[in-house]
N, C-alpha and C positions, 0 to 999 in steps of 0.2 A: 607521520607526526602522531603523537603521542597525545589522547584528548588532556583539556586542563583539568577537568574532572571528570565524575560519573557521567557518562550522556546520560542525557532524558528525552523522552517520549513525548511530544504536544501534539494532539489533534485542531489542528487549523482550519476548521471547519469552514469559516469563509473561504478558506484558498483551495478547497477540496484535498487535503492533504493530511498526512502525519510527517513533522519535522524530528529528527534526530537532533537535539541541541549540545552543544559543548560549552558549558560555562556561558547560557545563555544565546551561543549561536547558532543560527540551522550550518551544522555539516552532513546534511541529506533529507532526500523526503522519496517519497511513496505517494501519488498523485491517482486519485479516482475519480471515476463518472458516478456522482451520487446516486441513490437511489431516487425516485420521479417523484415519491408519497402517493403514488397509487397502492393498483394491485404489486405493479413489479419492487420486488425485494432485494433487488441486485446492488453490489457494492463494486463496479468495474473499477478494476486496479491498472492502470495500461502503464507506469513509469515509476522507476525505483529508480535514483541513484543516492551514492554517500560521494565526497565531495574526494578524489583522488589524494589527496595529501594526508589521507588515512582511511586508504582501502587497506585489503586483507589482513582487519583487525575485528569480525564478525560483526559490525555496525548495521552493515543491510539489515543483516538476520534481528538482529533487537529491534529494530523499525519496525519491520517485518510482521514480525512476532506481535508487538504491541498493536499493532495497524490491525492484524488480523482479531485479533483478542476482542479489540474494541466492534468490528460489523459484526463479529459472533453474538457478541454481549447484547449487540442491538437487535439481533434478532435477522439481520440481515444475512443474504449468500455474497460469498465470494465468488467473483469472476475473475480470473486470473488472465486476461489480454499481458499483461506484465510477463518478459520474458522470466526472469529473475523469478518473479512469483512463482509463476509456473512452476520452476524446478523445484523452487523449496518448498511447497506444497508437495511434490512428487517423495522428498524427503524428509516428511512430516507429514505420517498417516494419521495420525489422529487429526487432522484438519480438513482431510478431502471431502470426510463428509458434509462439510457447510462450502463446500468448492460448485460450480455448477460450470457445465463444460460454456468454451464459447461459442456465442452462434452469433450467425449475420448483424441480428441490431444492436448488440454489444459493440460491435466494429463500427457500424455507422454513429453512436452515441459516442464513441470516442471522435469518428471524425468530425463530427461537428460541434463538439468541443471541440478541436482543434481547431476546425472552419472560423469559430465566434472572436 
């Protein structure tokens, strides 16, 4: 399907997310484990989808892209748990540098997001 307009980019800050909208509706999001407001500066990214009735029309990638743009801007690292991430980070060097590999409590910060 065919978007009815330009998508846009919304940061859903209560829902821990960035929404892909179409003529005002989420056709996707990019879900994170906030940063705590401590010392740790991590932005874990563990779930990308766009909603199939218009995938492979580079939609991830615009989420994506804005999602990432936004924790840079904040000052924040990316943690890429997100399979999806992962690659397109891998195919987008100028990015890696604000990437931070994952490790253990990355993995349990998502599971208990999940747990909650």
């Amino acid at each position: 399907m065919e978007p009815k307009s330009t998508p846009t980019v919304e940061h859903a800050a209560a829902k821990h997310c960035y929404e892909i909208l179409d003529d005002g509706t989420a056709i996707g999001r990019t879900e994170y484990v906030p940063a705590d407001g401590g010392e740790e500066k991590d932005r874990i990214f563990y779930h990308t989808e766009v909603d199939d009735a218009y995938a492979g029309q580079g939609l991830a990638s615009i989420l994506v892209r804005q999602a990432l743009d936004d924790t840079i801007a904040a000052g924040l690292t990316i943690v890429p748990v997100c399979p999806y991430i992962k690659t397109w980070l891998k195919n987008h060097e100028e990015y890696q540098q604000h990437a931070s590999p994952v490790r253990r409590e990355h993995l349990q910060a998502v599971r208990q997001l999940a747990g909650s």
